[in-house]
C-alpha positions, 0 to 999 in steps of 0.5 A, a space after each residue: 400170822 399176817 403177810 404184809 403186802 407192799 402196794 403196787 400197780 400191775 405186780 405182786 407177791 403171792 399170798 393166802 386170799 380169801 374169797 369169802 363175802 364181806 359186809 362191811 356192818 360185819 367187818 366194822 364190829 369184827 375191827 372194833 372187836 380186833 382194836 381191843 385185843 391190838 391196845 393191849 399190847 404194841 410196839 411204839 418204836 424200835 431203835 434197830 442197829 444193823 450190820 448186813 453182811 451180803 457175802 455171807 447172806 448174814 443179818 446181825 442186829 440189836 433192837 431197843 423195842 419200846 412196847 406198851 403191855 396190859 396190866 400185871 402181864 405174865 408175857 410179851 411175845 412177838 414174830 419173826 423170821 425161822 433163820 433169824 436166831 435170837 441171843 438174848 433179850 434184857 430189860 434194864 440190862 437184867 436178862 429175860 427168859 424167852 422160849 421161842 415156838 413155830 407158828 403158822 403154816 409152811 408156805 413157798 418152800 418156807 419154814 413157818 414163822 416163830 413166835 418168841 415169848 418172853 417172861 415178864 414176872 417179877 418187877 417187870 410186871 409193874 411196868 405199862 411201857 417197857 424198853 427191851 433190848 433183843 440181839 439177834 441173827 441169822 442167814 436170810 438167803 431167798 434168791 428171788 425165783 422168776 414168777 410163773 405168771 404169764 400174762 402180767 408182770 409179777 415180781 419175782 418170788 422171794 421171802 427176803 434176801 441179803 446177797 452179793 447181788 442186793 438186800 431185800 427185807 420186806 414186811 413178808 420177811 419178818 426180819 425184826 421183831 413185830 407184833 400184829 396191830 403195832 404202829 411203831 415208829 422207827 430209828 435205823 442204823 444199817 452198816 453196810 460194806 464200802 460203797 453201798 447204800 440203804 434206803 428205808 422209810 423216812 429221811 436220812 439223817 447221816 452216813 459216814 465210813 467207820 472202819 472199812 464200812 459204811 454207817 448211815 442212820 434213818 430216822 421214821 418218824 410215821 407210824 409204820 405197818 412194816 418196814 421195808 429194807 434194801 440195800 446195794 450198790 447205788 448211783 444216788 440223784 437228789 432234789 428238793 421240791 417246794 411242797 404246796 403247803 411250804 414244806 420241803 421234801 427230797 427227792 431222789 432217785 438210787 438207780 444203778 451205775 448203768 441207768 444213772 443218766 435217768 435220773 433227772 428223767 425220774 425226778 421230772 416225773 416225781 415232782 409233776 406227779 407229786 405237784 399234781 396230787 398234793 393239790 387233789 389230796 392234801 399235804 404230802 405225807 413224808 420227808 422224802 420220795 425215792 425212786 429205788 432200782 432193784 436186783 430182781 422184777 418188782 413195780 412196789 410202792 412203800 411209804 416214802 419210795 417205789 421199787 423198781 426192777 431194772 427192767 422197769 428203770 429200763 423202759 422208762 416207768 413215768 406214767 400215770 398208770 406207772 410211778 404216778 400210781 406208785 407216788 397216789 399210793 403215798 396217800 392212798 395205802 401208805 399213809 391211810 392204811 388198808 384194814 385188812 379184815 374189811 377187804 381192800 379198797 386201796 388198789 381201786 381207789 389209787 387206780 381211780 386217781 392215778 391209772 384213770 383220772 390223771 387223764 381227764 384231769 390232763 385235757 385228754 377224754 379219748 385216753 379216760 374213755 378208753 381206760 373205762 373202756 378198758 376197766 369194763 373189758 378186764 371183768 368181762 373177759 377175766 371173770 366169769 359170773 360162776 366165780 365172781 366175788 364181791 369187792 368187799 372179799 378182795 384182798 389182794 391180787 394173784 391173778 387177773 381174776 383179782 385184778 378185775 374185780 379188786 382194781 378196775 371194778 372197784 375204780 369203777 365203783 369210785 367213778 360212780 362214787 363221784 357222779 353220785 355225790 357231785 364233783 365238790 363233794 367227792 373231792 371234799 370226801 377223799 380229802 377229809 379221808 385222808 386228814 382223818 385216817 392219815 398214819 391209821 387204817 380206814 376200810 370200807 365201812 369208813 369210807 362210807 361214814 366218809 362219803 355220807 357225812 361230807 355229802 350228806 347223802 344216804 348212801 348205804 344203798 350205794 355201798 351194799 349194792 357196789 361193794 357187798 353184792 357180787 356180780 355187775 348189771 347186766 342191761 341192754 336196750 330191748 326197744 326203742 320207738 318214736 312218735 311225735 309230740 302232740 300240740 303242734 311241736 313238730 320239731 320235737 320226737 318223744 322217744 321211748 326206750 325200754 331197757 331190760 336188766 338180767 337177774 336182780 336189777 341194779 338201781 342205775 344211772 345210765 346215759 344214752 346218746 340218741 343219733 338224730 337225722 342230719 347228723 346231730 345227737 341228744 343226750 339223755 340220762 335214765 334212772 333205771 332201777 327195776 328188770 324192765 323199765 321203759 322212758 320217754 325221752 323229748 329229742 330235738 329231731 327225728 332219732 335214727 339210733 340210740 346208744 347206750 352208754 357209749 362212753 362206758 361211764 356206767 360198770 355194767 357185764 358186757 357179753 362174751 360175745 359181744 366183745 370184739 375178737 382179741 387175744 385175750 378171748 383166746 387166753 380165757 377161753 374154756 378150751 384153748 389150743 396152740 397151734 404150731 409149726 411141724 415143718 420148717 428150718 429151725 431158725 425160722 421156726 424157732 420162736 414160735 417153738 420156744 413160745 409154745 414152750 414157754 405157755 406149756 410151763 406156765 398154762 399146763 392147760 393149754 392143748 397144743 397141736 401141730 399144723 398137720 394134727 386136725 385141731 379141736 372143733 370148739 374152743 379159741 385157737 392160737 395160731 404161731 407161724 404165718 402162712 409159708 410156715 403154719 397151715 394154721 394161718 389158712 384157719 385164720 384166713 377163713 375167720 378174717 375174711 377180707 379184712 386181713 391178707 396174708 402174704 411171704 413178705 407182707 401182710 395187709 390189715 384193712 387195707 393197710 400194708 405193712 412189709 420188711 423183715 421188722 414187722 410182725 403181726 398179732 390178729 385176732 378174728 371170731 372163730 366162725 360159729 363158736 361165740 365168744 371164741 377167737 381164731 389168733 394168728 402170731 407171726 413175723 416177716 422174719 425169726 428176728 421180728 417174731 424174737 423181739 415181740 414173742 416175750 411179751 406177747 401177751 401184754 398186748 391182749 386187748 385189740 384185734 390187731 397189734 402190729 409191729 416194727 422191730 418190736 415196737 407197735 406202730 398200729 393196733 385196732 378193733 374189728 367191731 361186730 355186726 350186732 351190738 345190744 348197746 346200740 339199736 335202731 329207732 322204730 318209727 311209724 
């Protein structure tokens, strides 16, 4: 049994992950040992006629199937949703037996799936491709039940759902016959009641009204891994986009009455992001490109349209890292598939192009640094090396643990791709990808061909170490001294630096920018491939200090507790307590009570304690209420130092001061004598500044300071350490 997963940034649907080691030799035999077993049978094209009926939670369907069987075969068996009946199946009008049998394991509340077998004795057993047709039906009623993340946004839990609210039928729902390997392509006629409106893969090609209900048939043309269906009540915006190859491709937009006036906003994104990539990575892949509004939390990506909570649709979803990694994902996951059983590298790849390089490609380097930058912290502070994995074992994400390693470390691994092989050559690679695999699936171990072939570099060492080893490097300056330059030169300093790296080293390139006296700098890059190494570096001058990859172009583990202090050290933290309020008017307290209530649902391991209560003496602390409510903040205070004052009506961050009963403040400062530990102070200059930020506290977990005005952050910031390993003063004679 498999579960299909549409593509997305930042959300999910929960399902089995395997956290075991992956070579990618090892997953190449296993797919060409799969491909065998996959060519004897498959479904080529489904003809699928479908009435849904959402008052009464009701699919009734007929599905012409076109399958290819081995020879002389004695059954053909597929899967399918446990609610959905089947009434018959026929080949050539003759009816076919068929026995139907759970198989799998139950899962979120679930029955398991069923796996229809039908008998293919007699004369169709001289058939090689046969056209069978299977009606049937059922209830597919899975409310969608909120996610119990807390601290990135997952969509909503559901299976698959047809109601008065929408339809949602997805490759997890199982909700037409499907048979694991298969490409098929696709015809769809959906019947919906009046005023509703479909959106699938592929193009429509007609819609008209027929007896109080609405018909509209899609055609799929592109081999599809599972085929999306929604359905609802839509406000449809439509435009066409002159493709850079000539071709024209729609565009639209399908978002509900109250969000229609975005829709031009929508369609100015799409076409920009689709003008942008077409250029880096080839034809467009299909007919059209939807941006669809949904009834419950998703962020999904489909090939040929992105799903889209309204509360996404709300908050303006347009940015690179938003719909621009939804629209990458036509290329990268819905057109070159992930093979599932060598991992996957699709998320790292679209996040590379889409969440980082949009960026650089745009003239803004402060925005690429601080993504890499950000790239480095999300391993450092959500994985531990006791439970690290290599990228080869990820397949999906369920937690932020996933996401480090499987997105950001594995973007990290292309960045480094591509300083590896060359500009040119890196493009020319993805390119050739993605003509080469387009409408078949490609892993890690393709990639590698890929890369070797158009670069003409031997990079098995490069795919072993980044993506089949676990871990990262671990480096950091251990000297740095100066001496002059013999014959004479006196302008010139050799400077030799010895870097050191922890456990197995890693073969690295790493830049180091050396600060010169008079305020000039000298970059350099050093080789670095055993535990201890030291270089000679010729500087213009006399150097003062040596930074070690100030731009975080190299993946490396950055320490704990090197990392400036922020909530999201309190939310990794071994040992975490809440702090709150004992005392106080219950408007005033009010937010900070229902937060706590909120983290104690859904981090059960959060300890929680009131300002009258001693707290514990190790671990990170999260402090809810400010001084004239919480005695808590005096813990604050004492971490903070003159940094942060905190007053009834204001409060000041480096000097800054911030009043009026908007604000609200989020602080973070080292918890003293507790490495890696934080001290976290939430609080507003009144209920209603605490209301509108406490909801989506923990979405701002990267700075040490985030602060507020009516919601809205208006200023945020890092408070640096003392002592940096990447950063050390030259010794000189």
């Amino acid at each position: 049994m498999r579960t299909i997963i549409p593509h997305a940034y930042g959300f999910l649907i929960a399902a089995v992950f395997a956290t075991g080691a992956v070579s990618v030799a090892d997953a190449a035999d296993h797919s060409a040992s799969s491909a065998s077993v996959q060519r004897a049978t498959r479904i080529l094209r489904h003809e699928l006629s479908i009435e849904l009926l959402p008052e009464q939670h009701r699919l009734r369907a007929t599905d012409r199937m076109t399958v290819t069987v081995p020879d002389h075969p004695a059954s053909l068996a597929w899967s399918l949703h446990p609610a959905l009946r089947v009434l018959s199946v026929t080949w050539k009008g003759q009816p076919l037996p068929a026995q139907v049998q759970p198989v799998g394991e139950s899962q979120a509340g679930q029955d398991p799936l069923q796996r229809v077998t039908v008998d293919l004795s007699g004369p169709v057993t001289q058939q090689h491709e046969l056209t069978l047709e299977v009606r049937f039906e059922g209830l597919l009623d899975d409310p969608p039940r909120e996610s119990r993340q807390l601290r990135f946004v997952t969509p909503s839990e559901t299976t698959g759902h047809i109601g008065t609210e929408g339809v949602y039928l997805s490759g997890e729902t199982h909700w037409y016959p499907d048979v694991e390997g298969s490409l098929p392509t696709f015809a769809v006629r959906v019947t919906l009641p009046e005023g509703w409106a479909a959106v699938t893969h592929g193009r429509s090609v007609a819609r008209h009204a027929e007896g109080g209900h609405v018909v509209e048939d899609w055609d799929v043309s592109a081999g599809t891994e599972a085929l999306t269906l929604v359905a609802n009540r839509f406000v449809q915006a439509h435009r066409a986009w002159k493709s850079p190859d000539g071709r024209t491709v729609d565009l639209a937009t399908y978002l509900f009455p109250e969000e229609a006036q975005l829709a031009e906003e929508y369609l100015d994104a799409t076409a920009r992001y689709l003008d942008t990539y077409s250029r880096l990575l080839g034809p467009y892949p299909f007919p059209k490109f939807a941006v669809v509004e949904n009834f419950f939390a998703s962020g999904l990506g489909m090939p040929s349209f992105t799903l889209l909570g309204s509360g996404v649709v709300k908050r303006h979803y347009v940015q690179p890292y938003a719909l621009g990694h939804e629209i990458v994902h036509s290329w990268i996951g819905n057109w070159v598939l992930n093979r599932h059983d060598q991992g996957n590298w699709v998320e790292g790849l679209t996040t590379y192009l889409a969440n980082y390089y949009y960026d650089e490609l745009t003239g803004t380097p402060g925005q690429a640094r601080d993504q890499r930058r950000l790239m480095l912290l999300g391993y450092a502070v959500y994985v531990r090396p006791e439970d690290d994995y290599p990228v080869a074992a990820f397949r999906q994400k369920t937690d932020q643990k996933d996401n480090a390693i499987g997105y950001q470390k594995a973007a990290m691994i292309f960045h480094q791709l591509r300083r590896e092989v060359g500009e040119d050559m890196f493009w020319r690679a993805i390119r050739k990808l993605v003509a080469d695999y387009g409408g078949s699936y490609a892993g890690w171990s393709d990639l590698e061909r890929v890369f070797t072939d158009t670069s003409g570099r031997a990079l098995r060492w490069f795919f072993a170490q980044w993506v089949e080893r676990p871990g990262a490097p671990m480096v950091k300056i251990a000297t740095a001294r100066a001496d002059r330059v013999p014959a004479g030169r006196d302008s010139i300093r050799r400077l030799d630096v010895r870097l050191v790296q922890r456990g197995e080293p890693y073969r690295l390139r790493l830049r180091i920018l050396v600060d010169l006296a008079g305020g000039k700098t000298h970059e350099a890059w050093l080789e670095a491939r055993a535990a201890e190494q030291t270089f000679s570096v010729a500087v213009p001058g006399v150097p003062v200090r040596v930074r070690l990859d100030p731009d975080f172009d190299s993946f490396r583990r950055l320490e704990r507790a090197q990392l400036s202090p922020m909530l999201n050290l309190y939310v990794t933290d071994r040992d975490r307590t809440v702090v709150l309020p004992a005392e106080g008017q219950t408007a005033e307290t009010a937010p900070y009570r229902e937060l706590g209530r909120q983290v104690a649902s859904r981090e059960p391991t959060m300890a929680q304690v009131t300002d009258r209560q001693p707290v514990p003496a190790g671990g990170s602390l999260l402090v809810l209420g400010g001084p004239t409510l919480n005695e808590g903040a005096l813990l604050v205070r004492q971490s903070c130092g003159d940094k942060v004052r905190l007053e009834r009506d204001r409060f000041l961050v480096e000097g800054t001061a911030y009043e009026g009963s908007g604000m609200a403040l989020l602080l973070s400062c080292p918890r003293p004598n507790q490495p890696g530990s934080v001290v976290t102070l939430f609080y507003g200059l009144s209920a209603r500044a605490a209301e509108n930020v406490a909801r989506l506290l923990f979405f701002y977990g990267w700075q040490s300071y985030v602060i507020f005005r009516d919601g809205v952050v208006v200023a945020r910031g890092d408070f640096p350490l003392s002592h940096d390993e990447w950063e050390v003063p030259v010794e000189t004679p």
